[in-house]
N, C-alpha and C positions, 0 to 999 in steps of 0.2 A: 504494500500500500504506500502512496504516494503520502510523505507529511507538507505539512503547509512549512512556510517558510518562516522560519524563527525572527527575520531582518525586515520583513517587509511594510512593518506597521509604521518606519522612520516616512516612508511616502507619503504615506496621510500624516501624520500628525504635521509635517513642514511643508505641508500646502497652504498656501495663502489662502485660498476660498475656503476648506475647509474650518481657518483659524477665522476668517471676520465672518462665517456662517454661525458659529460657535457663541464668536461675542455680541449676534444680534437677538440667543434666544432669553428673552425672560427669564431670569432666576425664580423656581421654586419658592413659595410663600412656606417658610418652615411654621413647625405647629407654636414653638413659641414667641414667633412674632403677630399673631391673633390677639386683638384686645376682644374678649369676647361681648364685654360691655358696650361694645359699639351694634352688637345683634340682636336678635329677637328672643330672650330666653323666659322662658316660662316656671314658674311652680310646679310640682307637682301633690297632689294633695289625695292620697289614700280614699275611695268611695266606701266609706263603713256600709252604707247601704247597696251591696251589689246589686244590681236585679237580675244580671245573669243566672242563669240555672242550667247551662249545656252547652258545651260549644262541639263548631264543627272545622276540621281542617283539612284543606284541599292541597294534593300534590299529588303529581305524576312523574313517570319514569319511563327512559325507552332506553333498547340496547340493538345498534345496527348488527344485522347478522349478514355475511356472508358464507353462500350457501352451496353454491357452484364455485370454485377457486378457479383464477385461469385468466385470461387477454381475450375478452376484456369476462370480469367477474358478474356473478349473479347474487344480489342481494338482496334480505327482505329487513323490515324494523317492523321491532315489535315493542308495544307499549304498552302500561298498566299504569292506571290514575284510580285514586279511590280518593272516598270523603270517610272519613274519620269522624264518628260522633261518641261523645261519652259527657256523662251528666256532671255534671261540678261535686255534688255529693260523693259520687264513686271516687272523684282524684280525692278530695279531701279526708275522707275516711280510709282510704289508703296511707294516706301521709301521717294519720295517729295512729295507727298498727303496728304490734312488735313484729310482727311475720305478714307475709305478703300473700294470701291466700290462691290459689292459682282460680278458683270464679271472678274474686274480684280484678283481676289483673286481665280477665276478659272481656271483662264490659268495657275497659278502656282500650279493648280492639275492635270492638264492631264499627268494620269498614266494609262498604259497599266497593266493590272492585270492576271496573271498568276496562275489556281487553282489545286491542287494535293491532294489527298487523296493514302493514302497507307498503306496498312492491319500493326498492329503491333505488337500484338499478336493472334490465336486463330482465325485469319479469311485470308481465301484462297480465288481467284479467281475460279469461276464454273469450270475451264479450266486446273488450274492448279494443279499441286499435291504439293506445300508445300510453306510456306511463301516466301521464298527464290525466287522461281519463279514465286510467283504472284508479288514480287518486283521486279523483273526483266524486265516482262512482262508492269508491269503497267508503269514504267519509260520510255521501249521504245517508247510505246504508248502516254506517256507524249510528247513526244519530236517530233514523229512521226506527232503530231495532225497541221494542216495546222492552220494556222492564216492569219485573215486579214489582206490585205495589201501585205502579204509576196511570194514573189517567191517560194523560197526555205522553209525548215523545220528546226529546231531547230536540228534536228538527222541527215539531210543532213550537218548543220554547223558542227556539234561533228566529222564529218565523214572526212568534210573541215580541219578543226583546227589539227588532229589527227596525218590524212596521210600528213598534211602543203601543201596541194592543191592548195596554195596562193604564193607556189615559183614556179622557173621556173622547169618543168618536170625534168632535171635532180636530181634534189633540193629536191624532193619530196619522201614520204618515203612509202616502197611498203607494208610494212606488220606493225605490231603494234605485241607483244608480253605479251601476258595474262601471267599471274601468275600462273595463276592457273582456269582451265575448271570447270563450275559450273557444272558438272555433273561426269566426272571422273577425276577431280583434279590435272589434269596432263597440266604441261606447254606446253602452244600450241598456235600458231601463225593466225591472222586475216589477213586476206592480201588482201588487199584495193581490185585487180581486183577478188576474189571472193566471194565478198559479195554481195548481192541481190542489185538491183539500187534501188528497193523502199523501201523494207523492212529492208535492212543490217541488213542480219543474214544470215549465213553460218552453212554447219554442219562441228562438230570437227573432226580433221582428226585423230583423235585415237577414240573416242568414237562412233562418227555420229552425235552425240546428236547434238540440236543446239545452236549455239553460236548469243549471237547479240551485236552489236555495244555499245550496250549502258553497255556491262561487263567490258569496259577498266575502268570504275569509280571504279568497284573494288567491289563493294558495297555489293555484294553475299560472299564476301571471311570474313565477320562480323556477318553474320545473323546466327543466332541457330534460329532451327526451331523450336525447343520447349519452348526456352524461350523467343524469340521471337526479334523483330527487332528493341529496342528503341534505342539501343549503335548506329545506324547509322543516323538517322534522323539530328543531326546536322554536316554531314558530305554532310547530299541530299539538308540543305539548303544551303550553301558555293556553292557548287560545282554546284547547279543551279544559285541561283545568275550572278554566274562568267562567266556561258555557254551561260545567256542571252546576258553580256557584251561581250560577243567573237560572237552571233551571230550580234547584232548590227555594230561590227566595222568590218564584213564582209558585212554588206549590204553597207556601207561608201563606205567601199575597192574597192567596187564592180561596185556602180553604179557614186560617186563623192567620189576620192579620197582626193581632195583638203577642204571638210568639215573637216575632220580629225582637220587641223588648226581653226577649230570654235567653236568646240564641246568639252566643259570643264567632262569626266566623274568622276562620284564620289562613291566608293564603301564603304559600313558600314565593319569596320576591317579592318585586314592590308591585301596586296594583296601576298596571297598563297593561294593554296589546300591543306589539312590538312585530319590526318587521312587514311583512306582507300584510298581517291581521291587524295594524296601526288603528283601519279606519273604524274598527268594533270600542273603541276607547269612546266616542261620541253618542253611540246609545246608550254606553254605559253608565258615564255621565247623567245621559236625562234619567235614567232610570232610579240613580241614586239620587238625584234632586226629585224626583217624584217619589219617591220612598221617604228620605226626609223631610219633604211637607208636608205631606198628608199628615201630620202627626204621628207618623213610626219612627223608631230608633233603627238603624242599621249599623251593628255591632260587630265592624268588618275590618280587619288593619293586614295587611300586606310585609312581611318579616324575612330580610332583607340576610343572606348568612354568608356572601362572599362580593367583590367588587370594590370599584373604587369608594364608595360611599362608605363602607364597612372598615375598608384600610384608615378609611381619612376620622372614620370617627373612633379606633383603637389609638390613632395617634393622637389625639386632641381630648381622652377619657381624663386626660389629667387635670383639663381645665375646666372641666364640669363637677361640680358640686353634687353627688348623691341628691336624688330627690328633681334634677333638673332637665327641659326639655329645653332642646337650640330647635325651633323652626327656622329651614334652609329657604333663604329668598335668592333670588337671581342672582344679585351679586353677590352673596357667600359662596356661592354653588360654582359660580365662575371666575371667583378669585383665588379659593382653597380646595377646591374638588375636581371640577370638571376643567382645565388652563384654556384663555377665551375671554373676550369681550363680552362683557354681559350683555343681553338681548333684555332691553327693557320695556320692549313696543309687546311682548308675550311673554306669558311665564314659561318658565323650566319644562319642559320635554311635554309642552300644551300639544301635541300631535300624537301623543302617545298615553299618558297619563289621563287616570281618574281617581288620583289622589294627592294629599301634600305630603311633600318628603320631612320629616322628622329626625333629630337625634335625643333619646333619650336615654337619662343616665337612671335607674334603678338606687332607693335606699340603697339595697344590695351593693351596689357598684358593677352590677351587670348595667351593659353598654348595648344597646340597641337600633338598627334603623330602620325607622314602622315607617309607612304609608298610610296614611287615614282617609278614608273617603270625604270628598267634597262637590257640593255640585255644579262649582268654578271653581279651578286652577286660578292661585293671585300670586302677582308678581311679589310683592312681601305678602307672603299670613300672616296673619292676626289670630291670637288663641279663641278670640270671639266667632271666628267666621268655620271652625270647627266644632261640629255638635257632635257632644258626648266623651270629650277630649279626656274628663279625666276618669270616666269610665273606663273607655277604652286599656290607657294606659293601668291602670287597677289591676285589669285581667294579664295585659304581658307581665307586670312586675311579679304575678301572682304564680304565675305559670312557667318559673324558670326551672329549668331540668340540668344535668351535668354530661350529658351527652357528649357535648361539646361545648365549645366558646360559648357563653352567651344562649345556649342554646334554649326554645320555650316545648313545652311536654309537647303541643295539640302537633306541631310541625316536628319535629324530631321524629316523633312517633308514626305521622304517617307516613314519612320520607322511607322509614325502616321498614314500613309493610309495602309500600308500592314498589320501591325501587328494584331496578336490574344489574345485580354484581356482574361485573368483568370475571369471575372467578367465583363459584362453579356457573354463573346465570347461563353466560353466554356461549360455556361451551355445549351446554345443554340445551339450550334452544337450537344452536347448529345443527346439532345430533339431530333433534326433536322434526327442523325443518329439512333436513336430507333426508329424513325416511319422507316426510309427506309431498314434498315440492318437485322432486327429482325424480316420481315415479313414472 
């Protein structure tokens, strides 16, 4: 093997562009040159009166499998998302026990489990003619699929949330607006009264071809058919995630509005659609603005466990006081987090978020970065413009586990039931998909 050359780094370092390239970037804002007194920090103040009584935590996991090895390879991913519910009672009554009863250690597993497989490279549906829309296909069908328990469909909720079927009929929006037609490319309109009632799917009124419900994710306007569909996978798990949490707080909606005030939910990251699925972050929005007027609580915070937001708030835990929150405004966010000229004509990541970003320090001295719902992104928050704020915070402070850093029970715990190890997951699934795929 060929080594690199021990001498050759004196060329760059005594190149003149390299050295006035060097002296034109921005020196890092270190953590103790922060007056933090210049920012927005808040109290925080313990709810003796909790009203929570249950929460639920959303998280999912996929593990690409490569199935056929070879020039070029055959791949499928496979994914598993659950929601995690357990009653406040169960953790608490666990917490004063000298031994850990293996009943009660299972009611703080009941997770409803969620499974998806979707071609990634080099394999089609029988039916369909190209990756693109056998992921099209597979997802409506994903969503389409009846569960027990449920009324309604996960694809009837997307169709709910979409059109905002949950305001009053004038309120409610008649069409939805694609980007772009996964068959002739051309922007063309969904429009809620003629979509199928079961199937929502419609033909395009420029092409014919058909369109389905489940194209507003966007997710066909990413995929290369020939090199196949890996760039979207962590786009399908976010945005399923987030669809289960918007079906559950429609069945609440639906049949007891008044649970709303009981039920603490809890999402892994912070709360946006990112990527391809960006444009779902603006019904989410009305939705949460229509959930908290109506007089409901939505007791939803977003828990953030790696990133620059996580590094930037371990480095700066020193200068928070036990007991305190920093709400992050534009320019905090683009002077010590994110490097960048603040955008002050919009807030922080308004094309993607439906929440404000948060640092909060724990009595404890656990360190956290929550998202809390709002139903406007502001370019500085204000504690007042956050309903439920010190709720909210009550339940993380409440719910810290040793799992990890920082880490709280409801997400920890569902990470560890949904997720797919590299070791044994994935060699097992390989196995599992060569006997079936390659027959």
């Amino acid at each position: 093997m060929e080594g690199a050359s021990k001498t050759s780094h004196r060329h760059v370092i005594q190149d003149e562009t390299v050295k006035d390239y060097l002296n034109k970037v921005a020196p890092r804002v270190k953590p103790g040159d922060i007056d933090m007194s210049q920012h927005t920090l808040v109290d925080y103040h313990e709810c003796l009166e909790n009203p929570v009584k249950s929460f639920m935590a959303f998280d999912g996991g996929y593990q690409e499998i490569v199935v056929e090895p070879g020039h070029p390879s055959a791949a499928l991913c496979f994914f598993q998302f659950g929601a995690l519910y357990f009653r406040r009672d169960d953790l608490y009554t666990l917490k004063t026990t000298p031994f850990i009863d293996p009943d009660d250690m299972a009611r703080l597993r009941q997770m409803e489990r969620l499974k998806l497989v979707l071609p990634l490279r080099n394999y089609v549906l029988a039916a369909e003619t190209s990756i693109t829309h056998s992921i099209r296909r597979t997802l409506q069908l994903f969503f389409a699929a009846p569960r027990e328990g449920d009324a309604k469909t996960m694809l009837d909720t997307l169709h709910w949330f979409v059109f905002r079927q949950y305001m009053p009929v004038a309120q409610q929006h008649s069409t939805y607006t694609l980007s772009q037609c996964p068959h002739c490319q051309e922007r063309v309109d969904l429009v809620a009264s003629q979509l199928h009632p079961t199937t929502f799917a419609m033909p395009c009124p420029l092409c014919g071809e058909e369109l389905l419900l489940i194209d507003v994710l966007r997710l066909h306007e990413a995929i290369d058919d020939e090199l196949g569909a890996g760039q979207i996978m962590g786009y399908v798990t976010t945005a399923v995630e987030q669809l289960v949490l918007v079906h559950f707080i429609r069945i609440i909606l639906t049949n007891s509005p008044s649970l709303l005030k009981e039920i603490f939910f809890f999402k892994d990251g912070p709360l946006g659609f990112f990527g391809q699925t960006a444009n779902m972050h603006k019904p989410m929005l009305d939705l949460v603005s229509f959930v908290q007027t109506q007089h409901h609580s939505l007791f939803l915070v977003g828990l953030e466990k790696s990133g620059a937001f996580v590094e930037h708030a371990k480095e700066i835990s020193g200068l928070l006081k036990p007991g305190q929150v920093l709400l992050l405004d534009n320019d905090y966010i683009y002077k010590y987090v994110t490097p960048g000229k603040a955008n002050n004509t919009q807030p922080y990541a308004y094309t993607s978020y439906y929440g404000q970003k948060l640092i909060f320090k724990t009595p404890e001295e656990a360190v956290y970065v929550v998202t809390v719902p709002v139903p406007a992104l502001a370019i500085k928050p204000v504690a007042s413009s956050i309903k439920d704020l010190q709720i909210l915070l009550t339940n993380v402070a409440k719910l810290r586990c040793d799992m990890y850093d920082n880490a709280i029970m409801p997400i920890a715990l569902a990470n560890k039931l949904v997720s797919l190890s590299n070791r044994p997951s994935a060699g097992i699934l390989q196995k599992f998909a060569q006997a079936r795929a390659t027959k």
